[in-house]
N, CA, C and O of each residue as an XYZ file, in Angstrom:
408
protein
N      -8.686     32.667     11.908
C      -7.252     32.552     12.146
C      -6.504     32.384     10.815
O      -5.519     33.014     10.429
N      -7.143     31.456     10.228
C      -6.240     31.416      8.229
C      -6.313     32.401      7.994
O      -5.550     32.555      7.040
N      -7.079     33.948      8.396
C      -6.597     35.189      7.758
C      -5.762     35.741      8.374
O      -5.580     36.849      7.870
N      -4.984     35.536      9.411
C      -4.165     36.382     10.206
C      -5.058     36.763     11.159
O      -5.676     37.576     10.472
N      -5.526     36.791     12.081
C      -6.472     37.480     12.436
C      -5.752     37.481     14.037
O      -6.139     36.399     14.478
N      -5.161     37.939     14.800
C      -5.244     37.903     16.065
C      -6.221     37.486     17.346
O      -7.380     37.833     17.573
N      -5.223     36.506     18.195
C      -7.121     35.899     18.973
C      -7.174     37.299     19.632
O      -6.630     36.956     20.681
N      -7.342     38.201     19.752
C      -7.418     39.617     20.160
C      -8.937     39.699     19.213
O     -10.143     39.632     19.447
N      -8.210     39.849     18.251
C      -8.885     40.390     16.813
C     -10.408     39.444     17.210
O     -11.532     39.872     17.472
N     -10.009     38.341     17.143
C     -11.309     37.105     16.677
C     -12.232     36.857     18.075
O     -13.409     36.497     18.056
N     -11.478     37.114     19.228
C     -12.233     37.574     20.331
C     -12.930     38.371     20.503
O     -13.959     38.289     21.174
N     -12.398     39.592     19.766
C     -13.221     40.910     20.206
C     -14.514     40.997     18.902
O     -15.318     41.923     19.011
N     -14.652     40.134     17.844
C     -15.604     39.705     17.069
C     -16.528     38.707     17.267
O     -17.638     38.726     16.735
N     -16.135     37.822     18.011
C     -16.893     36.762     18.710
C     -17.434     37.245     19.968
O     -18.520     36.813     20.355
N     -16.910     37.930     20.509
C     -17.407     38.724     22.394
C     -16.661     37.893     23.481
O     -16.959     37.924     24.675
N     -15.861     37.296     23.048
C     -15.280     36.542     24.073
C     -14.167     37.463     23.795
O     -14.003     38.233     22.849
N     -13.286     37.167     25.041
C     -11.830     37.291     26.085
C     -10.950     36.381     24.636
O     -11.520     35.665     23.813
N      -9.571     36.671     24.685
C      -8.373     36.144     24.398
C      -8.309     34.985     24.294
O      -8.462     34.220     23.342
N      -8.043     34.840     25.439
C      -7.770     33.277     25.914
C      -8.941     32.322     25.177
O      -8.717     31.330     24.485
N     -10.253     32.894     25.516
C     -11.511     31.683     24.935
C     -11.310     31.925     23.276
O     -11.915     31.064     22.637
N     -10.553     32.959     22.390
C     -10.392     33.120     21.267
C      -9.999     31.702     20.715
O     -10.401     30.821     19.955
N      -8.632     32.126     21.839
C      -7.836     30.943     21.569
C      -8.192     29.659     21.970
O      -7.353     28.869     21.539
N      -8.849     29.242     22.447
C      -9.054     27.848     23.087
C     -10.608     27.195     22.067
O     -10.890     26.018     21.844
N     -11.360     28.437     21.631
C     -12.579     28.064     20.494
C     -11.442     27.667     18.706
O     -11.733     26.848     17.834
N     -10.557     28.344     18.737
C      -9.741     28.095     17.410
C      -8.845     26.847     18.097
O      -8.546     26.168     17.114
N      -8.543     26.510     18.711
C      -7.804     25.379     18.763
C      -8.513     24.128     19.150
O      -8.014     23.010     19.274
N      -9.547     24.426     19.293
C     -11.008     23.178     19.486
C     -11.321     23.046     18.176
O     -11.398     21.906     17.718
N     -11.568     24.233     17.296
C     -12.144     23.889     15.964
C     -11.078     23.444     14.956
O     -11.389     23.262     13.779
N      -9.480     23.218     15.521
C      -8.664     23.137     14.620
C      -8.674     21.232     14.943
O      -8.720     20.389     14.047
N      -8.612     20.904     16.630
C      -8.694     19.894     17.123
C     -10.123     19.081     15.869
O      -9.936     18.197     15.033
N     -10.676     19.386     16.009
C     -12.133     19.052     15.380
C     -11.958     18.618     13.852
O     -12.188     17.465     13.487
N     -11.530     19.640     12.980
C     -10.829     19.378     12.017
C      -9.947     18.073     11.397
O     -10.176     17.420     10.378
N      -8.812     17.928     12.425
C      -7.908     17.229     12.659
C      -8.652     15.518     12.923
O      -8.394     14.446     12.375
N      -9.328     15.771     13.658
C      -9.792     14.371     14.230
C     -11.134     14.002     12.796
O     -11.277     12.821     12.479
N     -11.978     15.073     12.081
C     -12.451     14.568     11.128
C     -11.924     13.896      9.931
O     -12.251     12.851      9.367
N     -10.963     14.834      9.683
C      -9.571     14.684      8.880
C      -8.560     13.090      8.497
O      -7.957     12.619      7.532
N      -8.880     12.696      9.991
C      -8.076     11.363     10.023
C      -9.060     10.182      9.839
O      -8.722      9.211      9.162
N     -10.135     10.246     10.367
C     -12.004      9.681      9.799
C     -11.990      9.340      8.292
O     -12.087      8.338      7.582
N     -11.789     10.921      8.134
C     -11.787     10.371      6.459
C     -11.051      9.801      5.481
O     -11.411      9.217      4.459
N      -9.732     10.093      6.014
C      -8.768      9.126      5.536
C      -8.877      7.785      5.915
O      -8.976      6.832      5.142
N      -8.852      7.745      7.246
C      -9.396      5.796      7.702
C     -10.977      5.275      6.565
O     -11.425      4.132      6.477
N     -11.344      6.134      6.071
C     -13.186      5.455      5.222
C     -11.972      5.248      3.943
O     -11.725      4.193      3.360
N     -11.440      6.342      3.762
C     -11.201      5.963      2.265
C      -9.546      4.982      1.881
O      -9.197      4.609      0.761
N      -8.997      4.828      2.832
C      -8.050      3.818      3.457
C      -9.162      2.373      3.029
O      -9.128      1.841      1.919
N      -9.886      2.025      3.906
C     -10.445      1.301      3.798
C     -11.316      0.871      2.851
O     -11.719     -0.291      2.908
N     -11.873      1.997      1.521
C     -12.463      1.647      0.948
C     -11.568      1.238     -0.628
O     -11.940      0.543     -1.574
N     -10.024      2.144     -0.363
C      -9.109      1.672     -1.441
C      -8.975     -0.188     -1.380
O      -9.288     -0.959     -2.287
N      -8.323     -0.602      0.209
C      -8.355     -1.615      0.382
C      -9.159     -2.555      0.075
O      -8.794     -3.582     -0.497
N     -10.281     -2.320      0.402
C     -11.629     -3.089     -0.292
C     -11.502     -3.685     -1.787
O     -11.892     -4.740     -2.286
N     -10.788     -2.563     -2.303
C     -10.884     -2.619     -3.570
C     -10.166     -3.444     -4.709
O     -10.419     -4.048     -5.751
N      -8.618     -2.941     -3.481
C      -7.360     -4.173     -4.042
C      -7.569     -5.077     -3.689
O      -6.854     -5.987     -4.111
N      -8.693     -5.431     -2.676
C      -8.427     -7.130     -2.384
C      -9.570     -7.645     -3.362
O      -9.580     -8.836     -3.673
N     -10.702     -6.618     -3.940
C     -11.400     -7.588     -4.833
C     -10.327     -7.691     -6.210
O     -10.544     -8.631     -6.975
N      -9.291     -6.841     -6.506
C      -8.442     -7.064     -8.051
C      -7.544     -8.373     -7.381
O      -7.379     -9.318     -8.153
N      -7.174     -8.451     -6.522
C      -6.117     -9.661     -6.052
C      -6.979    -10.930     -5.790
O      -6.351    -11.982     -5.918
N      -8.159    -11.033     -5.482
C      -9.201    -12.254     -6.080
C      -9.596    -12.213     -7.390
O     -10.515    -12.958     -7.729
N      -9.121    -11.544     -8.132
C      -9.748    -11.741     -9.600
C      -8.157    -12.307    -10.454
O      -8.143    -12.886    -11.540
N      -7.124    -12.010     -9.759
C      -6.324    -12.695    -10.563
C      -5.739    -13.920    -10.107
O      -4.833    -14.486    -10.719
N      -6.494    -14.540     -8.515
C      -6.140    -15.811     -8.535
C      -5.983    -16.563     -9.358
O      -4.945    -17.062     -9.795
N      -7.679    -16.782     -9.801
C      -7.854    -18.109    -10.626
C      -6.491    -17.654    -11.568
O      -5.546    -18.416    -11.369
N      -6.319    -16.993    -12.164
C      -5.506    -16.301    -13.456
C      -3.714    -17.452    -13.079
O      -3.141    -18.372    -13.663
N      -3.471    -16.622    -11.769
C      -2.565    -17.491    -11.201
C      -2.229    -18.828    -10.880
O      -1.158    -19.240    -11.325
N      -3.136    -19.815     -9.994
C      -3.437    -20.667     -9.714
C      -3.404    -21.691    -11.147
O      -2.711    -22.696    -11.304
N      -4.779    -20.839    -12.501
C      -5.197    -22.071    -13.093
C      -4.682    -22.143    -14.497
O      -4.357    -23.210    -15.019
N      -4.609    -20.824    -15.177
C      -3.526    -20.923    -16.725
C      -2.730    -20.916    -16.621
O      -1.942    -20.302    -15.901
N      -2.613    -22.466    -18.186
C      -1.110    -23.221    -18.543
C      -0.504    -21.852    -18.953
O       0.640    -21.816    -18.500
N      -0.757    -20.879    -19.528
C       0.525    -20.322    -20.240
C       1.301    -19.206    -19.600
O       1.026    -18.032    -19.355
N       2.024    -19.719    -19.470
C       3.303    -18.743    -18.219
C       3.517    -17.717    -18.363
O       4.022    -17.061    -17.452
N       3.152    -17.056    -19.824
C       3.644    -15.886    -20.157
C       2.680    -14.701    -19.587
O       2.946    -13.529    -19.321
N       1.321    -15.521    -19.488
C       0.308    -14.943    -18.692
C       0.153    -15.026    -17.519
O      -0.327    -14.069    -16.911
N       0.535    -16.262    -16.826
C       0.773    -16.228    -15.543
C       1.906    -15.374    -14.401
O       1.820    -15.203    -13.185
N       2.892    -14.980    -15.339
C       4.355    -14.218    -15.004
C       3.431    -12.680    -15.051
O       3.381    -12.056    -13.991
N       2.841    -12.198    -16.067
C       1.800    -11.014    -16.084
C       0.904    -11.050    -14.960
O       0.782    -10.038    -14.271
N       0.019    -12.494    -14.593
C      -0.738    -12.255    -13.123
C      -0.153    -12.126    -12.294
O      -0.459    -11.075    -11.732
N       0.963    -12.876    -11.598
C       1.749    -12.597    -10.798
C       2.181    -11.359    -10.308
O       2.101    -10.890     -9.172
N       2.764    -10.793    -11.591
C       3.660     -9.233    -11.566
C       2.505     -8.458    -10.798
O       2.798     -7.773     -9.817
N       1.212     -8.561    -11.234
C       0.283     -7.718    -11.369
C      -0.393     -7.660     -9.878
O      -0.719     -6.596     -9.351
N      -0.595     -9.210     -9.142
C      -0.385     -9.586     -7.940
C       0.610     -9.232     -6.919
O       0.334     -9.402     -5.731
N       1.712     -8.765     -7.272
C       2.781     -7.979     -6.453
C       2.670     -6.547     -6.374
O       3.200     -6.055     -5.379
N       2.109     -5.754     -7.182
C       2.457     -4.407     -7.282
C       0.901     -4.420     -6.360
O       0.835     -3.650     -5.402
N      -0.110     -5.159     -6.629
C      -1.453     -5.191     -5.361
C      -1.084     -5.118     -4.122
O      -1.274     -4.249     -3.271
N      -0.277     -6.586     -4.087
C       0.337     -6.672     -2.408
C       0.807     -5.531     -2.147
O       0.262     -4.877     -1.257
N       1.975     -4.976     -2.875
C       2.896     -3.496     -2.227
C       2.182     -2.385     -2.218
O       2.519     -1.559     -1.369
N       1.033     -2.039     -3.113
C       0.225     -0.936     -2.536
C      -0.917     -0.947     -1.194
O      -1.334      0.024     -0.562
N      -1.302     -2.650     -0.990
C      -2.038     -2.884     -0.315
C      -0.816     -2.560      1.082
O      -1.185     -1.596      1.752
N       0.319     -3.106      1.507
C       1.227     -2.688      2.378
C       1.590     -1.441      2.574
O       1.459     -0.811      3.624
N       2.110     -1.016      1.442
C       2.080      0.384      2.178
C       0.904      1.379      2.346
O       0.935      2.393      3.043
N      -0.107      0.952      1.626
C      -1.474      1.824      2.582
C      -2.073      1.369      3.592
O      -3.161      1.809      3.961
N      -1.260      0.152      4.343
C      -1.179      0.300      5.648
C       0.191      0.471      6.750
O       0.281      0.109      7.923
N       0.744      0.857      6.262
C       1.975      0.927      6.971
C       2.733     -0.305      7.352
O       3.561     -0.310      8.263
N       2.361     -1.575      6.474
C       3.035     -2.291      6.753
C       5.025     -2.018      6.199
O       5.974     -2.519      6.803
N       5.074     -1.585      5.599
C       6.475     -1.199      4.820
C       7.264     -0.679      5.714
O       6.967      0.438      6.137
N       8.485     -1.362      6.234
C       9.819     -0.757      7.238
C      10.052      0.868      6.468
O      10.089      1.071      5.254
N      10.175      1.797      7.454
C      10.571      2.716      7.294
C      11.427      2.814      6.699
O      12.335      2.154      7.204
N      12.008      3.760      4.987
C      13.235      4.270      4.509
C      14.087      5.123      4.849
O      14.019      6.352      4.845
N      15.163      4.207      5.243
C      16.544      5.285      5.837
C      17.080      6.003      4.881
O      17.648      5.444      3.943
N      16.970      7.547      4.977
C      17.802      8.228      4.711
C      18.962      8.629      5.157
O      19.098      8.949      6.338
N      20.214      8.679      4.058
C      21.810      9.705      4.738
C      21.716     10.659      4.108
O      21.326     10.805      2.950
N      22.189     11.608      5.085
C      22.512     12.782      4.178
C      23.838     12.777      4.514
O      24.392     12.228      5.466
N      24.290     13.447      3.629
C      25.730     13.655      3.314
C      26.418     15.129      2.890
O      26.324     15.603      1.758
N      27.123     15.760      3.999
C      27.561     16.966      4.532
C      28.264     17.696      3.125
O      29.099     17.233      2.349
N      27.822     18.540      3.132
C      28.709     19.502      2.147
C      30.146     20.055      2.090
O      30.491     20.785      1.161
C-alpha cells in the first residue's frame, strides 16, 4: 500500500478478493500501530528510569551543601528534571492556542 498500490492491485498479488486486500492492510497497519505505541511506552519508561536516577543524585547536592551558589545550580537542575519528567508523561495542562484572523 506505501507504493500506491490499489487493494485491487495487492489482492490480485496476494490471491485474495478486494475487500480481504483491504482488511489484511488494515490489520497489518492496526499491528504496526499497536507495536508502535509498545515501544514508545519501553522507552517512555526507560527515559523515566533515568531522570529519576539524575534527580536522586542531586538530592544530597540539595538537601546537604552550605554553598548556595551550588545549591541554586542543584535546584535549577532539579526543575528542568521535574518538567521533562512531566511532560513525558502528560502531566503538563494542555497549551492554548489563538489564532488571530487576517
Amino acid at each position: 500500500r506505501a507504493k500506491a498500490y490499489t487493494f485491487e492491485e495487492i489482492g490480485r498479488e496476494l490471491g485474495m478478493s478486494h475487500e480481504g486486500a483491504r482488511k489484511a492492510v488494515y490489520r497489518g497497519l492496526q499491528q504496526t500501530i499497536v507495536a508502535s505505541k509498545e515501544r514508545a511506552d519501553e522507552l517512555r519508561a526507560e527515559e523515566s528510569e533515568r531522570l529519576m536516577l539524575l534527580l536522586a543524585e542531586l538530592r544530597p547536592v540539595v538537601e546537604g551543601v552550605a554553598d548556595p551558589a551550588l545549591k541554586v545550580r542543584a535546584i535549577g537542575e532539579a526543575r528542568q528534571i521535574s518538567a521533562r519528567l512531566s511532560a513525558l508523561h502528560g502531566l503538563d495542562a494542555p497549551t492554548r492556542t489563538a489564532w488571530a484572523a487576517l
